[in-house]
N, C-alpha and C positions, 0 to 999 in steps of 0.2 A: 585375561582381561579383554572384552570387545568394547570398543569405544568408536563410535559415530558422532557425526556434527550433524545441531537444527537449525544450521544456517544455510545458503545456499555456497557451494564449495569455491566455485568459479568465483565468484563475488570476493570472498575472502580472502581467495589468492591473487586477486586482481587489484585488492585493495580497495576498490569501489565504492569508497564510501564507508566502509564498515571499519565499526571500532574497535569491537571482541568479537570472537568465536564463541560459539555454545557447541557444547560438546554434551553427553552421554556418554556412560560409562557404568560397565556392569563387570564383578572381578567376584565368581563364586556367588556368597549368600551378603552380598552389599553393592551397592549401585549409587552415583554419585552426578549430579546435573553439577555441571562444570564451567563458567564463565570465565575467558582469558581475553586479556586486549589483547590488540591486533600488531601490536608494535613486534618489530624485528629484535631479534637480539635476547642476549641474559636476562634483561631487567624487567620485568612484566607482570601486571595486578594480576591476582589469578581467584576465583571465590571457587566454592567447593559446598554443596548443597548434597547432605544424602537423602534419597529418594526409595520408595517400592520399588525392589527387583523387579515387582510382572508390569510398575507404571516402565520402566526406565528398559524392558524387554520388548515393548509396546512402540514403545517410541522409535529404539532401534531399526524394527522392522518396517514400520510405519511412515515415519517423517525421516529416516538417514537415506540416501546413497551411497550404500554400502558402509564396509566397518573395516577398521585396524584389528586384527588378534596377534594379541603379543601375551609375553608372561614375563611380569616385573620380577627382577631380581632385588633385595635389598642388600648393599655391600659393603657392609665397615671397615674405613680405612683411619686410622689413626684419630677416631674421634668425630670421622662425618661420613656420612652413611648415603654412598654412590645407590640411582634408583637403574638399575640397568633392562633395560626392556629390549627381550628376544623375539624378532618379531617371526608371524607365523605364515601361514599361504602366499601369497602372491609377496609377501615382503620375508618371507624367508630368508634369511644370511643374514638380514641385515640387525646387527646389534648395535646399542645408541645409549650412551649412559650422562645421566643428568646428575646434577648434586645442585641442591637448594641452600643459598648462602644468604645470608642476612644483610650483604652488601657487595656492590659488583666487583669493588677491589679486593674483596676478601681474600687472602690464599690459601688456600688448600693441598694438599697431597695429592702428588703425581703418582700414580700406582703405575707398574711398566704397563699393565694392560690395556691402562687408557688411550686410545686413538687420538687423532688431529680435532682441534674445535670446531663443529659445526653448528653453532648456536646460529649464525646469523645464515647459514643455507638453505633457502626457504624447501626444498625440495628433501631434506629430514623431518619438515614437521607431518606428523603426521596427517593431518588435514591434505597436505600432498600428497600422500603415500597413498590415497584412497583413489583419487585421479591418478596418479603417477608412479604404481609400485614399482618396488625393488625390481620387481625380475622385468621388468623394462626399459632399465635404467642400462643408458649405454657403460665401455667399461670405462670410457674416461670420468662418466660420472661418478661409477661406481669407486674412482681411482681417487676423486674429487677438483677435477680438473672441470 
């Protein structure tokens, strides 16, 4: 999957004003324009729009500053299905697994391989990872210190 933002990055992670993120996202032979608020944390509107691969190929190249390449994993765990995305080049090592809950107190299953919560670490979202990759990341970051 490569996925880019057609917002300005700096902006977004500055918060300046801005409400959502647009993103682009292209996974194989489907492509999807992406709108998410801007809010921190678990709980966040997200829309999801599928588009032409060569519009949404275009765009990449075109209007992003650079792109995330990662490969989602889908991973069933007792009923809910962990989205684990491995990411690739410059964000290499770093792995980051989401699950979509239908409320923020929800509980869910702890799988041992699941890591520390990083929802509210603005420096996992990807929109960071494009300014800020992995393999830049000092080790206390990388430690989550």
């Amino acid at each position: 999957m490569l996925q880019g933002y057609l917002v300005d990055a700096a902006q977004v992670a500055a918060r300046d004003g801005v409400r959502c993120s647009m993103r682009v996202r292209v996974a194989g032979d489907e492509a999807w324009l992406n709108i998410k608020s801007a809010d921190l944390g678990v709980a966040r509107i997200e829309y999801d729009y599928p588009i032409p691969v060569d519009d949404a190929q275009r765009m990449l190249r075109d209007f992003c500053h650079g792109v995330v390449d990662k490969t989602r994993h889908y991973v069933p765990v007792d009923g809910f299905v962990f989205e684990v995305d491995e990411f690739h080049g410059d964000n290499a090592g770093l792995v980051v697994a989401e699950l979509e809950l239908d409320a923020v107190d929800r509980e869910f299953p702890r799988p041992s391989w699941l890591g520390r919560e990083v929802s509210g670490a603005l420096r996992y979202y990807n929109l960071n990872l494009i300014a800020h990759p992995y393999a830049r990341w000092t080790p206390a970051e990388k430690n989550g210190d």
